[in-house]
C-alpha positions as CSV (number, residue, x, y, z in Angstrom):
1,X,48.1,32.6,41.6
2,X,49.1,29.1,40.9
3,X,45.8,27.8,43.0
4,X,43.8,30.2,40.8
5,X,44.9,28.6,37.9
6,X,44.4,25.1,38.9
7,X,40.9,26.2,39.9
8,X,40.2,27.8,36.7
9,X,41.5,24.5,35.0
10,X,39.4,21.9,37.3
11,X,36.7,24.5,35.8
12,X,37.1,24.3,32.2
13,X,38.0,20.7,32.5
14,X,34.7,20.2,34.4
15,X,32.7,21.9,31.6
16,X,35.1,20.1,28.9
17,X,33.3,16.8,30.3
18,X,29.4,18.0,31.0
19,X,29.5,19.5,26.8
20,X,31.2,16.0,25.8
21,X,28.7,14.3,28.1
22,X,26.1,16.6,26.6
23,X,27.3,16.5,22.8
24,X,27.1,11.8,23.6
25,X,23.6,12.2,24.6
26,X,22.4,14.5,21.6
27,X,24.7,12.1,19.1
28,X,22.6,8.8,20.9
29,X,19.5,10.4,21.0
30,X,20.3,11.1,17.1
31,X,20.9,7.8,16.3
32,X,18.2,6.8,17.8
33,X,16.0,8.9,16.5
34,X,17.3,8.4,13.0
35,X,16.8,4.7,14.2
36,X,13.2,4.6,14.6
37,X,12.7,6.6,11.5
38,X,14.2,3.8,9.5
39,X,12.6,1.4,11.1
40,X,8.9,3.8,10.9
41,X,10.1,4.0,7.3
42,X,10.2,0.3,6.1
43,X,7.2,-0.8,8.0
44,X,5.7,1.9,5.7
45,X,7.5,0.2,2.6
46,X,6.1,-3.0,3.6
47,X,2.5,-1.7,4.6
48,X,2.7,0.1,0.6
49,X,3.8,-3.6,-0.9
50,X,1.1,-5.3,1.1
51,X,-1.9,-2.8,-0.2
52,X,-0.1,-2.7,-3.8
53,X,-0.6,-6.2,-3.7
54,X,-4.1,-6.1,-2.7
55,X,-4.7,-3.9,-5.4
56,X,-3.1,-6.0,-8.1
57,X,-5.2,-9.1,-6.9
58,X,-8.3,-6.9,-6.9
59,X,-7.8,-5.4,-10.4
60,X,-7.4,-9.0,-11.6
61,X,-10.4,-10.0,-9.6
62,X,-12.6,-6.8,-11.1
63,X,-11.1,-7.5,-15.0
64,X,-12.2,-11.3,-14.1
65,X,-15.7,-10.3,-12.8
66,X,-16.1,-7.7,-16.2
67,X,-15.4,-11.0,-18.8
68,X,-18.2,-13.1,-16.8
69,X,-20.7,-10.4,-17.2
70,X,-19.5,-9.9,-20.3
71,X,-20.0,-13.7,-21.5
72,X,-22.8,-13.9,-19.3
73,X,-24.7,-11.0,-21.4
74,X,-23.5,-12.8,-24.8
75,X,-25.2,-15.9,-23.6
76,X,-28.3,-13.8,-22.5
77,X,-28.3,-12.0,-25.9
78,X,-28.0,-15.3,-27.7
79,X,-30.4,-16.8,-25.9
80,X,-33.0,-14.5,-26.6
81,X,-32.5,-14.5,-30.5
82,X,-32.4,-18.4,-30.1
83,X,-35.7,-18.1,-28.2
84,X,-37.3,-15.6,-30.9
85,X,-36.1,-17.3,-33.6
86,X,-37.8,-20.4,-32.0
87,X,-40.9,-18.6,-31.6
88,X,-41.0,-17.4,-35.2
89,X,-40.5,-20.7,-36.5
90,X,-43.4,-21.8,-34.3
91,X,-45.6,-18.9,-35.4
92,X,-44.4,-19.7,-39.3
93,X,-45.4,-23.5,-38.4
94,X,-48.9,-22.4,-37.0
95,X,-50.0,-20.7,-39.9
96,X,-51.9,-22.9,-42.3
97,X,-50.5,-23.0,-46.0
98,X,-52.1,-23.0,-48.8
């Protein structure tokens, strides 16, 4: 009876240690899960801060690009009147007085 019990002990103690080995390897493989997700998680972060700045420096560049074409189509419209106004003074010129 004795023997029995010391079987049935070297038993339970041997399944004691294979859940304990068992329950380490879920707990590490845990980690290091949770591990690479953090690590997945601010290369993310960084990626987003990289295109956020992009996007900033673009916006800039496009509200730059809007206030040459928008001075650029002043000038044009200036120069025309210049020009027409030129022209009219040239036609008033032309025609004989009398």
């Amino acid at each position: 009876m004795f023997c029995h019990q010391e079987s049935k002990l070297r038993s339970t103690q041997h399944q004691l240690k294979q859940c304990q080995d068992r329950l380490f390897d879920l707990e590490s493989g845990s980690d290091e899960a949770r591990a690479a997700r953090a690590e997945e998680s601010d290369i993310l972060l960084e990626d987003l801060e990289k295109a956020s700045s992009r996007a900033a420096a673009a916006e800039r560049e496009a509200e730059m690009l809007r206030e040459r074409l928008r001075t650029a189509r002043e000038d044009a419209v200036r120069e025309r009147e210049e020009r027409e106004m030129g022209e009219k003074r040239e036609e008033e010129a032309a025609v004989p007085r009398y």
